[in-house]
C-alpha positions in Angstrom: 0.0 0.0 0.0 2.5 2.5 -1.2 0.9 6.0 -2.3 -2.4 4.8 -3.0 -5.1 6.8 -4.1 -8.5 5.5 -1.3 -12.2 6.0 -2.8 -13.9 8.6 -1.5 -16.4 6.8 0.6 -13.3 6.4 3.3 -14.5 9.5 4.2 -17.5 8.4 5.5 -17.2 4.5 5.9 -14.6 2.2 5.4 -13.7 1.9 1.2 -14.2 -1.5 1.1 -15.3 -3.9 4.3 -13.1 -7.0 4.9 -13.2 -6.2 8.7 -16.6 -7.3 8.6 -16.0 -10.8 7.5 -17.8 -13.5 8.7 -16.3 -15.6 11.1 -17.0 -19.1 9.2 -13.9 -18.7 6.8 -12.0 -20.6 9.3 -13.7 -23.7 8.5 -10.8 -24.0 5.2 -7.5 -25.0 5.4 -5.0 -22.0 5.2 -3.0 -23.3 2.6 -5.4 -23.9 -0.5 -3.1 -25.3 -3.6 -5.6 -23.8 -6.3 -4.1 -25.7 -8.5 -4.5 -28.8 -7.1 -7.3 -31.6 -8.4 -10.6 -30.8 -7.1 -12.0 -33.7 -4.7 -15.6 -33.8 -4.8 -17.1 -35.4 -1.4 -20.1 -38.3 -1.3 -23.7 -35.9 -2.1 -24.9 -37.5 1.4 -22.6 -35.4 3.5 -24.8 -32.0 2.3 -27.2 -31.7 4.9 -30.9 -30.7 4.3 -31.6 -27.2 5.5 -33.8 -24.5 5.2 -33.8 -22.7 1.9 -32.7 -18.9 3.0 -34.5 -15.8 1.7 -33.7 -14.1 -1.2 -34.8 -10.5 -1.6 -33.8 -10.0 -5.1 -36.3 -11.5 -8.7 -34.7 -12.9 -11.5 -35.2 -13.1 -15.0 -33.9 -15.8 -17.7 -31.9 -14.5 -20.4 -30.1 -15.8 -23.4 -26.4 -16.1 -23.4 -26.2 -13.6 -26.4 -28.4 -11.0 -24.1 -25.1 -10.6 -22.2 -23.4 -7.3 -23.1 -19.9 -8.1 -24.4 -20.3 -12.3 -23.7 -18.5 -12.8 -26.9 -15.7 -10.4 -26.4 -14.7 -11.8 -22.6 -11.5 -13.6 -23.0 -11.7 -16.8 -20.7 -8.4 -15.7 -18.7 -8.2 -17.5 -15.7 -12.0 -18.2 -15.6 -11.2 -21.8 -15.1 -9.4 -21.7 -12.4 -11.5 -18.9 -10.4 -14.5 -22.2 -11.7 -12.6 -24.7 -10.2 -11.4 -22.9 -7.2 -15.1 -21.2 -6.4 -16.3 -25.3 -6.3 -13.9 -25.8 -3.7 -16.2 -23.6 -1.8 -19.4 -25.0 -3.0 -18.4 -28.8 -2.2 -17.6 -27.8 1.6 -20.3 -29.6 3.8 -21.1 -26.5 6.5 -24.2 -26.1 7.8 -27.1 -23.8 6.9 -26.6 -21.7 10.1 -28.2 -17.6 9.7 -25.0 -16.7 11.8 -23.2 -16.9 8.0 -24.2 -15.3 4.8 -26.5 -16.9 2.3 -24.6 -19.0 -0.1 -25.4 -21.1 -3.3 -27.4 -23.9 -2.6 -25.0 -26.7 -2.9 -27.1 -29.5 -3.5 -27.6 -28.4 -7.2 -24.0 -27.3 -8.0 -23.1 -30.8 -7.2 -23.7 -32.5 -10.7 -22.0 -28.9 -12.1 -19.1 -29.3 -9.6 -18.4 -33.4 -10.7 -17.9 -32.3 -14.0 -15.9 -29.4 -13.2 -13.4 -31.7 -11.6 -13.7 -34.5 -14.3 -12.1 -31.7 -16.8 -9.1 -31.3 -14.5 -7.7 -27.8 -13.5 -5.9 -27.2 -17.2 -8.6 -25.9 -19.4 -8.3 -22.8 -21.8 -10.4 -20.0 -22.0 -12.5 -21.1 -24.6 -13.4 -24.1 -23.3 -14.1 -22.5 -20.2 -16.8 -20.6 -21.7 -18.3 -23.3 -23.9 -19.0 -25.0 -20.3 -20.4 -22.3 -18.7 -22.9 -21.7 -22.2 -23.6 -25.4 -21.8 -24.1 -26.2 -17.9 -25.3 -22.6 -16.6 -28.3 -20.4 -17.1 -28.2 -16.8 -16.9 -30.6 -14.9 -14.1 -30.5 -11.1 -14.2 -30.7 -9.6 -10.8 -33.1 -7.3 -10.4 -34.4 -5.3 -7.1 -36.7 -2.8 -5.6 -34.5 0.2 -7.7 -34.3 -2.2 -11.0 -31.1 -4.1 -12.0 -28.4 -1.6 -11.8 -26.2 -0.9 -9.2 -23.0 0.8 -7.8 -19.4 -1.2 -8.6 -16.6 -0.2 -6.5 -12.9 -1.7 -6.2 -10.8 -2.8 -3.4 -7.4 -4.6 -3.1 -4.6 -6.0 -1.0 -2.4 -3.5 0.2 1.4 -4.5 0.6 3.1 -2.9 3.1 6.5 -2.6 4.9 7.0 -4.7 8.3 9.4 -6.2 10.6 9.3 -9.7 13.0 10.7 -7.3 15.5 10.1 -3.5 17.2 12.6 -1.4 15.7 13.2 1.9 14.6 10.1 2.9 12.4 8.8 -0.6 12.5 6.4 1.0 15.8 2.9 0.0 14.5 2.0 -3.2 16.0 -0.8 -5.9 14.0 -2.2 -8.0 16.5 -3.4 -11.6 16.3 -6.6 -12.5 18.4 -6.5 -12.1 22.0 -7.3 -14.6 24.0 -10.1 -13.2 26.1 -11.9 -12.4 23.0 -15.6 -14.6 23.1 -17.6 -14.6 20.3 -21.3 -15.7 21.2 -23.9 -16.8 19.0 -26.7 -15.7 20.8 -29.3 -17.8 18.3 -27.9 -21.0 20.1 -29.3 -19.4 23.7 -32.7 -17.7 22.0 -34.0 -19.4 18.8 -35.2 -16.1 18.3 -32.3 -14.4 17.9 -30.6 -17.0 15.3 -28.0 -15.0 13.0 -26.6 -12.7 15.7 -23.8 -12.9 17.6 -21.7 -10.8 20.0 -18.4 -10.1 20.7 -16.8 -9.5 24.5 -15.2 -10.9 27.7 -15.6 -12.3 31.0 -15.1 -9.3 33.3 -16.2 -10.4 37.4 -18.2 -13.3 35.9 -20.2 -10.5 33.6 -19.8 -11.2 29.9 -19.3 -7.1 28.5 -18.1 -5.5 25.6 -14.9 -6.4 24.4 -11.8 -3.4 24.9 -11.7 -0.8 22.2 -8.6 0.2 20.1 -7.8 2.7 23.0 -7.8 0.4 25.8 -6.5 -2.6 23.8 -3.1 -0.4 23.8 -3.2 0.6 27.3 -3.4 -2.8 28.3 -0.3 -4.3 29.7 -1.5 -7.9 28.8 -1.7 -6.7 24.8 -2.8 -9.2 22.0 0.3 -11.5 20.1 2.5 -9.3 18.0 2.3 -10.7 14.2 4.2 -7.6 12.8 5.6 -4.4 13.6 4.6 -2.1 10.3 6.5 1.2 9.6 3.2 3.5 8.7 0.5 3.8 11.1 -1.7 4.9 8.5 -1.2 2.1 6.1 -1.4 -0.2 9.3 -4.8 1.2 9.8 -6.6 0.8 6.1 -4.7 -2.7 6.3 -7.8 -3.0 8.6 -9.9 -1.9 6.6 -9.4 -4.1 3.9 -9.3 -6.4 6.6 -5.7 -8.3 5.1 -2.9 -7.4 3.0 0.9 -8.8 2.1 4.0 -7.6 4.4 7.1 -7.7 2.7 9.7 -8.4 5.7 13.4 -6.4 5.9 15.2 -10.0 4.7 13.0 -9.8 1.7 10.6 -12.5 2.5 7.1 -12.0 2.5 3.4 -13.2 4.0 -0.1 -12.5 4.4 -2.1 -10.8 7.5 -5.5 -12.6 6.9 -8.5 -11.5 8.9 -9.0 -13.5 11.9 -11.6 -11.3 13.8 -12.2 -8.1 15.2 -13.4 -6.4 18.8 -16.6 -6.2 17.7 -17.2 -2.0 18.2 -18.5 -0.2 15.7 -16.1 1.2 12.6 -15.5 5.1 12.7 -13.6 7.1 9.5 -10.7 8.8 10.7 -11.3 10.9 7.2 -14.6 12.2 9.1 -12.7 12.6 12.0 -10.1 14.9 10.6 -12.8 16.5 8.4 -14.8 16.9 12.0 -11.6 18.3 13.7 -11.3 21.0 11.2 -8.0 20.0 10.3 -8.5 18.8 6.9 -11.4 19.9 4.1 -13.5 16.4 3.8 -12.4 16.5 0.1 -8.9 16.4 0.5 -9.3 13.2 3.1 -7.0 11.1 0.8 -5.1 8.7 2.0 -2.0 10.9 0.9 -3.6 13.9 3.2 -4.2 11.5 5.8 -0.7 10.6 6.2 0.6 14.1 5.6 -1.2 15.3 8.1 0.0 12.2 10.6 3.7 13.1 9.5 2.8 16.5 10.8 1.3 15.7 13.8 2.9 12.6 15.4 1.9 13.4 18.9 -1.5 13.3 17.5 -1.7 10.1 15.8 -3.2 8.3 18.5 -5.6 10.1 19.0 -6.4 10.1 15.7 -6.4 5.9 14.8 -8.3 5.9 18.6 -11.2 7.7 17.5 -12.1 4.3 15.3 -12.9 1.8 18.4 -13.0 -0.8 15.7 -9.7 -3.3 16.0 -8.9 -6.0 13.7 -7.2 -8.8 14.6 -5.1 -10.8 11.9 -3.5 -14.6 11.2 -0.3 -15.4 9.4 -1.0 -17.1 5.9 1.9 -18.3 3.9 1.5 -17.0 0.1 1.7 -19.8 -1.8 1.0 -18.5 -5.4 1.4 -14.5 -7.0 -2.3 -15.4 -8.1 -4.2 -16.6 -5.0 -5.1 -13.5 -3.6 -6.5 -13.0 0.1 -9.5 -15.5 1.1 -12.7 -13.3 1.1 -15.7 -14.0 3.2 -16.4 -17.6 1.8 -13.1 -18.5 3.1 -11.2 -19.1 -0.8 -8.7 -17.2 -1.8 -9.7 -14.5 -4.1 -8.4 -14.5 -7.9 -7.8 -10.9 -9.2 -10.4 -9.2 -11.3 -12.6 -13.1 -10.7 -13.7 -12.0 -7.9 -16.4 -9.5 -6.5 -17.8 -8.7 -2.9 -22.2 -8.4 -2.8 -24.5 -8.3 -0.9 -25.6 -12.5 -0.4 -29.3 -11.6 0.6 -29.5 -10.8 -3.4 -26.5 -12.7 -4.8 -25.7 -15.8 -2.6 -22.0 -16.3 -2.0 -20.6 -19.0 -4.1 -22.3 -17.6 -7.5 -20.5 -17.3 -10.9 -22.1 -13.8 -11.5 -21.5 -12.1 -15.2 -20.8 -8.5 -14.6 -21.0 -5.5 -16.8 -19.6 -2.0 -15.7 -17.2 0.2 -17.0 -13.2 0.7 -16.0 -12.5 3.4 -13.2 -13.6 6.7 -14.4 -13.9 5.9 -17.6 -16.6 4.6 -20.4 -14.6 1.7 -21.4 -16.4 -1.3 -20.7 -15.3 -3.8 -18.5 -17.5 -7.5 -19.2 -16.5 -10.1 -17.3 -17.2 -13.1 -15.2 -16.9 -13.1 -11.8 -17.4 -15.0 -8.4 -19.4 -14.3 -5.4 -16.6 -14.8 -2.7 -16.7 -11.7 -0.3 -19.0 -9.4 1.5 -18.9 -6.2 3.2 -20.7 -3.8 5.4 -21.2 -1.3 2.7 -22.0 -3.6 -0.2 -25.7 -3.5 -0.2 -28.5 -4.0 -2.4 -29.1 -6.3 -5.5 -26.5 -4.7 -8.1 -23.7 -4.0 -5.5 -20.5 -4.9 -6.1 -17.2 -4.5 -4.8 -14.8 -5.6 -7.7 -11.4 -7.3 -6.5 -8.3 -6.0 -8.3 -5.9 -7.6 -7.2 -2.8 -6.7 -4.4 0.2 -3.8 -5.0 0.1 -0.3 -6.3 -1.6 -0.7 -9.3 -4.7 -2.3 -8.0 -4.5 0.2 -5.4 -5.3 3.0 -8.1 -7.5 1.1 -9.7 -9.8 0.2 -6.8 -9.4 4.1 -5.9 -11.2 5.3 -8.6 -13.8 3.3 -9.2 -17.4 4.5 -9.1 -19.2 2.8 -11.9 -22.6 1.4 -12.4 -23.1 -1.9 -13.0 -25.4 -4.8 -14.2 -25.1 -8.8 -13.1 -26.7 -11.5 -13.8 -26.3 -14.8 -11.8 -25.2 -17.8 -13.6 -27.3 -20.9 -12.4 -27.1 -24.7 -12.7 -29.6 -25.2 -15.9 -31.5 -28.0 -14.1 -32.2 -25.7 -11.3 -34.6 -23.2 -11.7 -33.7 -19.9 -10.2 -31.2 -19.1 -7.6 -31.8 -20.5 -3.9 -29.3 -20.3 -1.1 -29.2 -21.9 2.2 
């Protein structure tokens, strides 16, 4: 995350959301080989659950109704296929505490077929067997069928194992007096929420904000000392990013969970103070001003009570990007964040939008595989570029509107999630 250019919603809310993962992506091994063969479990080990409400329609289209279908060029769609039914095969329950996803009962004959073909298939053939196993929906809500695309990306930033000169900027891992409490296990009532605290003189209460986490004397495990506390604290916001170590070695801070307070702008906050304009809250500004004010810098960063807490991952591959919200890692411009109450997670979705701040179309298909707090309503998106600089930019300037339409197992019907 080296001069990158923010959207402007960081002003107001966090650009793009990862810190609001949900908590089930733990259920995958950290060290998914995407290129490895895809294993395809026994159909008896999908439990029967509930089909979860959708609040989007959908309408049947023809493959040619698909605004620049003939010009996508199949790059990597295979492999984002074959990686996104890694996902789909995983028998996890239908609990409301997670995000709607695909029903995976009827990806299952899609999925065996998928992995009959192997991992090495071209681009072409890639879309010939979309065109021949999948039907596309158009996703249409209350407001019609188009929406707002942003970006959003994995920073790489400068760290140390060790605190040492500017290496002062500390990303924890979980603490472990962190509870997480799914409240719909105690009141049926309540199924899909769940709390975050402590034990505190047998009293279960809020867990510590960002403030009192570093006044603690007992402080959360030490992953990495960064060198920026500025680019420590959007690494939170995107909720992971890649650390590039002083022996040149490298890994990535994954989400692992968070404190559970609400998230608060530290844009707004400057804006608020009167100490910067809230259109020149750019990242840039941000850290100006922070360079400028050092003995104000915590008080800045503690006005968010919001805390993030991360894992190690090992990078196994330049393509595998963070895992998003359905626990799989994300595969640059394959991937977008919605919102799954529309667009279930574990969707091939086709997307058409344009490039940032421009008119040039950008036709693609992508995967369901992340969420975010701001990524709401049925044409949302949040498109994944990728990790450095240049994705950086990208995801900065993009404000487009946008189109999808899910692509569905033929056989099927419509799109159901559970």
């Amino acid at each position: 995350m080296k001069k990158l250019l923010l959207c402007s919603a960081v002003l107001l809310a966090a650009c793009s959301t990862r810190s609001d993962y949900a908590d089930y992506q733990g259920v995958v091994d950290e060290s998914i080989d995407i290129y490895a063969p895809l294993n395809i479990p026994a159909s008896d080990v999908f439990k029967t659950t509930p089909a979860r409400t959708l609040n989007a329609q959908y309408q049947a289209v023809n493959w040619g109704d698909l605004p620049g279908w003939s010009q996508e060029d199949g790059e990597n769609i295979w492999l984002a296929l074959v990686n996104n039914c890694r996902g789909l095969m995983r028998p996890i329950s239908g609990s409301l505490t997670i995000p709607a996803r695909a029903t995976p009962q009827v990806w299952y004959p899609v999925c065996q077929a998928v992995a009959q073909k192997g991992v090495n298939v071209d681009g072409q053939e890639a879309k010939n067997f979309l065109q021949q196993y999948l039907q596309p929906w158009a996703v249409i809500g209350s407001q019609g069928s188009q929406g707002l695309v942003t970006g959003y990306y994995e920073p790489i930033v400068n760290g140390s194992r060790s605190r040492d000169g500017v290496y002062q900027w500390p990303m924890y891992a979980p603490p472990s007096d962190l509870l997480t409490i799914d409240l719909g296990k105690v009141y049926p009532e309540l199924a899909g929420k769940r709390i975050r605290g402590k034990v505190v003189d047998n009293k279960v209460v809020p867990y510590d904000t960002r403030a009192e986490i570093e006044q603690r004397t007992d402080k959360p495990p030490v992953i990495a000392w960064l060198d920026d506390p500025v680019e420590a604290f959007f690494l939170q916001v995107q909720g992971s990013g890649r650390v590039q170590l002083t022996d040149g070695s490298s890994f990535r801070l994954a989400y692992a969970d968070h404190n559970g307070r609400q998230y608060s702008s530290i844009g707004k906050w400057l804006a608020d103070k009167g100490e910067l304009p809230v259109q020149q809250a750019s990242m840039q500004n941000i850290k100006k001003w922070a360079q400028q004010n050092p003995d104000r810098v915590p008080e800045m960063l503690n006005s968010n009570q919001a805390m993030v807490f991360f894992r190690e991952e090992r990078i196994r591959d330049q393509i595998a990007g963070p895992k998003g919200a359905y626990g799989i890692p994300l595969i640059a411009q394959r991937a977008i964040a919605v919102d799954p109450t529309y667009v279930p997670l574990g969707s091939p979705v086709f997307l058409a939008t344009t490039q940032p701040n421009s008119n040039e179309p950008l036709q693609r298909v992508v995967f369901a595989q992340d969420t975010g707090a701001a990524i709401k309503g049925a044409a949302r998106a949040d498109f994944f570029w990728g990790s450095g600089d240049q994705a950086g930019q990208m995801a900065g300037r993009m404000k487009q509107q946008g189109k999808m339409w899910i692509l569905w197992p033929r056989e099927a019907g419509s799109p159901s999630a559970r």
